[in-house]
Kinemage of the C-alpha trace (Angstrom):
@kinemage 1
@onewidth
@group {chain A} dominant
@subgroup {mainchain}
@vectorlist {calphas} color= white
{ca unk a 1} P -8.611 29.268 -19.186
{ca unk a 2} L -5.507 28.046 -16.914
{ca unk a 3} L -7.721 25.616 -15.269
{ca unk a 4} L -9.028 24.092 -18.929
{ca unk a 5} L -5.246 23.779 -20.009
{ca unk a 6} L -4.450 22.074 -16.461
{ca unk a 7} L -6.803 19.632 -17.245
{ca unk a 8} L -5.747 18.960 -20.405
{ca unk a 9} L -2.262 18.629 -19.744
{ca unk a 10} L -3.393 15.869 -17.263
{ca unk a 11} L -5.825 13.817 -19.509
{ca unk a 12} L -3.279 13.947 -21.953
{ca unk a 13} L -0.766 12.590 -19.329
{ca unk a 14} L -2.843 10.196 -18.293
{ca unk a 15} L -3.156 9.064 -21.843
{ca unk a 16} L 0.380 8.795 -22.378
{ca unk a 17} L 1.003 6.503 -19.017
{ca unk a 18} L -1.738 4.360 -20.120
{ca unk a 19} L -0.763 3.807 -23.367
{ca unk a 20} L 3.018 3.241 -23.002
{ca unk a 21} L 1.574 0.855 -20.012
{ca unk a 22} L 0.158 -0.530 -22.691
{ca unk a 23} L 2.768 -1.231 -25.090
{ca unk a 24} L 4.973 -2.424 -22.045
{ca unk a 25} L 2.977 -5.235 -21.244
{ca unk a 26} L 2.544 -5.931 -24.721
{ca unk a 27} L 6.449 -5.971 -25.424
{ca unk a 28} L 6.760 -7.877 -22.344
{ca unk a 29} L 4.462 -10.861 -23.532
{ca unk a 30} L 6.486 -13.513 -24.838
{ca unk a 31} L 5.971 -15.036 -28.421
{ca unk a 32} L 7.542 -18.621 -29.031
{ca unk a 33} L 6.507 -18.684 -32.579
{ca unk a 34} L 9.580 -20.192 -34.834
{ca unk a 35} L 11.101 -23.022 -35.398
{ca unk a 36} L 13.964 -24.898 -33.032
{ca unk a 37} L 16.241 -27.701 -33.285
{ca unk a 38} L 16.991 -29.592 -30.254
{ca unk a 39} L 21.284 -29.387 -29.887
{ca unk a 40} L 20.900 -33.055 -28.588
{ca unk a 41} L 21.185 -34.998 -30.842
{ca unk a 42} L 19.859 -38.700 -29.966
{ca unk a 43} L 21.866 -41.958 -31.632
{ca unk a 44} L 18.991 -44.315 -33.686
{ca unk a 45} L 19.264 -47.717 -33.255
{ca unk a 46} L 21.166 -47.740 -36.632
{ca unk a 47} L 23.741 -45.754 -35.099
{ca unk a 48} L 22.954 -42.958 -36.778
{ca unk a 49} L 22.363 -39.098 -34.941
{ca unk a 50} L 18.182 -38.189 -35.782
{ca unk a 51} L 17.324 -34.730 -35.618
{ca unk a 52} L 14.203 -32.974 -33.120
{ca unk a 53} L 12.661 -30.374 -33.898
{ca unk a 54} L 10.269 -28.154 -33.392
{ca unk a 55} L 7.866 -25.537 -35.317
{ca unk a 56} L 6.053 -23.371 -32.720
{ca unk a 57} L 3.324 -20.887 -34.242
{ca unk a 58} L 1.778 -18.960 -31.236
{ca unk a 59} L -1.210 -16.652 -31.361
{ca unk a 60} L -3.226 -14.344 -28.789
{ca unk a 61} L -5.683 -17.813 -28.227
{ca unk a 62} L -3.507 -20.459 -28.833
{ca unk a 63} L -0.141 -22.174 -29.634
{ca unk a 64} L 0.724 -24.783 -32.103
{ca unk a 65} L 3.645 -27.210 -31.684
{ca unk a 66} L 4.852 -29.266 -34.423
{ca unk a 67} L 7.222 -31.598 -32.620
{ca unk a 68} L 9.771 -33.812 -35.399
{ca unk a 69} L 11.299 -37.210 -34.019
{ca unk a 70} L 12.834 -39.768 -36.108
{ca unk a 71} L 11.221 -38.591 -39.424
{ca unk a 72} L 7.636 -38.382 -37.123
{ca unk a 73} L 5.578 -35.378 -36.814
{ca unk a 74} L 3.461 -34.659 -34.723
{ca unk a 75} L 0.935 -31.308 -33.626
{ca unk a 76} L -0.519 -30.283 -30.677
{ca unk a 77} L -2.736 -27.333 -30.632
{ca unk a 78} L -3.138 -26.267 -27.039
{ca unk a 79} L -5.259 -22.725 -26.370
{ca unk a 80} L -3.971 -20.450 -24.315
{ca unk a 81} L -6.659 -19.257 -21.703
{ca unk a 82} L -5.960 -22.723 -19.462
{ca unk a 83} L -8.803 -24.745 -21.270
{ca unk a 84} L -8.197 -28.346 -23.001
{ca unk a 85} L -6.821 -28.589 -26.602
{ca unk a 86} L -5.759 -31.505 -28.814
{ca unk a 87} L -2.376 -33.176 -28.163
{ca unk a 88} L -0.320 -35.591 -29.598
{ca unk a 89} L 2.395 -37.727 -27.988
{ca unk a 90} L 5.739 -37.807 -30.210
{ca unk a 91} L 4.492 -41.575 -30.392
{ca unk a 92} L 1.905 -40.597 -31.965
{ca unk a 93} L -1.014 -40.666 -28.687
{ca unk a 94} L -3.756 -38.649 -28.878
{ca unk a 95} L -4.881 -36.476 -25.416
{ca unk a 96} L -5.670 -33.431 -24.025
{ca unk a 97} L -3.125 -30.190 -23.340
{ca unk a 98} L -3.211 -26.820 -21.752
{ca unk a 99} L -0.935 -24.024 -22.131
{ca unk a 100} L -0.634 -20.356 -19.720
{ca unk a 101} L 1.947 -17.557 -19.735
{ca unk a 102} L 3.071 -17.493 -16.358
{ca unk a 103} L 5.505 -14.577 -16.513
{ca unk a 104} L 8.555 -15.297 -18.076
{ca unk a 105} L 7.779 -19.039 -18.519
{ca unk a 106} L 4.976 -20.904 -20.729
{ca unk a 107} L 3.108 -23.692 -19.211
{ca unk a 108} L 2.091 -26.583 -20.894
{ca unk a 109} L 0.591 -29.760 -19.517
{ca unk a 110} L -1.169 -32.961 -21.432
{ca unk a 111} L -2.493 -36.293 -20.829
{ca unk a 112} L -2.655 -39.417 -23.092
{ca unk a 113} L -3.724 -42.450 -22.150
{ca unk a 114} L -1.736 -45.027 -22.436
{ca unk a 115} L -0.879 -48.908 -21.742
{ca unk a 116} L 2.293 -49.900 -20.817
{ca unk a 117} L 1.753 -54.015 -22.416
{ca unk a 118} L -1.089 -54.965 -24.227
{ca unk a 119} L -2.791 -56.658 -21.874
{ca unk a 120} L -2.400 -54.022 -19.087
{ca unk a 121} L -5.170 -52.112 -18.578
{ca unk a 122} L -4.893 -48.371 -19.533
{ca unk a 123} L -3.074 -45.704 -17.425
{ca unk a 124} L -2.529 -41.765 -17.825
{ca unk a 125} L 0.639 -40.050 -18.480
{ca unk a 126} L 0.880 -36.979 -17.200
{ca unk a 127} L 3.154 -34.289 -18.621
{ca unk a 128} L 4.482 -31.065 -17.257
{ca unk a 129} L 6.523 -28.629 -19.261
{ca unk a 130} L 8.054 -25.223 -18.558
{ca unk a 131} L 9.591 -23.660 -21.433
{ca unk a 132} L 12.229 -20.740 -21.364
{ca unk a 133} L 13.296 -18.160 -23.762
{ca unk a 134} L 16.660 -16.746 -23.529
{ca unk a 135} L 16.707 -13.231 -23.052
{ca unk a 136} L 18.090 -12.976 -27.145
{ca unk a 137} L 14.962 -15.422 -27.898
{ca unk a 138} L 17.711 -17.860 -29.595
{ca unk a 139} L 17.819 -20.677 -26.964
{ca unk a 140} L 14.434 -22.603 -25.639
{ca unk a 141} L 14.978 -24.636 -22.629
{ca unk a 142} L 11.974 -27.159 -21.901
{ca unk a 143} L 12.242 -28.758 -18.570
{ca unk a 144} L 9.463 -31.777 -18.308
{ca unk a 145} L 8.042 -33.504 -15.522
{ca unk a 146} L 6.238 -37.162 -16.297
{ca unk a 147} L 4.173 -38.590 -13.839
{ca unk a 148} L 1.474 -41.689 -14.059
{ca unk a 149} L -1.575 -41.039 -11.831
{ca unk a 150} L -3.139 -44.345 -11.872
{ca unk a 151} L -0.074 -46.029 -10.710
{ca unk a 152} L -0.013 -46.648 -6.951
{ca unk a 153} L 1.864 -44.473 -4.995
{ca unk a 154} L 4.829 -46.448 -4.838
{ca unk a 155} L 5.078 -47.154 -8.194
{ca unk a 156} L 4.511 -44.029 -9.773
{ca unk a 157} L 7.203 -42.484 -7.409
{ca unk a 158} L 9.799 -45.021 -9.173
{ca unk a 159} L 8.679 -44.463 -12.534
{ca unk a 160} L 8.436 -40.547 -12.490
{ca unk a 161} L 11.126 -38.726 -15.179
{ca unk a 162} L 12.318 -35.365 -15.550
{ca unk a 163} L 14.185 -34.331 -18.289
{ca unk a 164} L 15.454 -30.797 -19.392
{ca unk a 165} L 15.990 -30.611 -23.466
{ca unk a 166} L 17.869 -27.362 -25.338
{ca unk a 167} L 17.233 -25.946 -28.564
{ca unk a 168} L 18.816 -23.563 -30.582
{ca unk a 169} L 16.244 -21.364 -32.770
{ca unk a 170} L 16.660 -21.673 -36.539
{ca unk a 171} L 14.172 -19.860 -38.005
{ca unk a 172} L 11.668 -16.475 -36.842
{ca unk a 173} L 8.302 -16.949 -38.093
């Protein structure tokens, strides 16, 4: 009789570690869902301050960005498992993304094609971005890498941009 409520003490300890394992790593997964408003604020040509934003709805498979530039919006629908979704340029070009969780971080990367004149002949644009929650979820930092493949070596080295954008979070989903 001991030995049955040894055991039973255990499996239910074991059940306990496993599910508040469980819930850790769920609590630890972070969700980007809500919507952010970039605290740069970039002068038009008419002078004028234009507001970015951006409406993020995230999901176990996938996350949706609804970027806002100049009165422009644009979605992206990237999945979340490292395989190719839709993407859309905030100029409006159509390609490919991905998206991870690495950690604390979420990993996006796209491609459009692209040509620089109109009688150039197309080239990629490859984008990198690493986005950040603040520990209070109320700041998103997005640091981007841009890179052109098909340039030569040289070229692509001078034309390569990395810019880091902050944004306040104005709404929870």
């Amino acid at each position: 009789m001991k030995q049955a409520s040894t055991l039973a003490a255990c499996v239910a300890w074991v059940c306990l570690v496993v599910a508040s394992s469980s819930l850790g790593l769920a609590a630890d997964k972070l969700n980007y869902s809500g919507k952010y408003s970039c605290q740069e604020h970039k002068a038009t040509s008419g002078g004028q301050k234009s507001d970015s934003t951006l409406d993020v709805v995230q999901n176990d498979d996938r996350i949706e960005i609804t970027r806002v530039e100049q009165s422009k919006r644009t979605t992206s629908r990237c999945p979340l498992n490292g395989s190719e979704g839709d993407y859309t340029s905030p100029g409006g070009v159509s390609g490919k993304c991905k998206a991870q969780l690495k950690g604390r971080y979420l990993m996006l990367e796209s491609v459009v094609v692209t040509r620089p004149q109109p009688t150039a002949p197309p080239v990629r644009m490859h984008t990198k971005e690493r986005w950040q929650l603040s520990a209070d979820s109320k700041t998103l930092i997005i640091k981007s890498d841009t890179d052109f493949p098909d340039f030569p070596a040289d070229i692509s080295a001078a034309v390569e941009a990395s810019r880091t954008q902050k944004y306040s979070r104005i709404e929870n989903p």
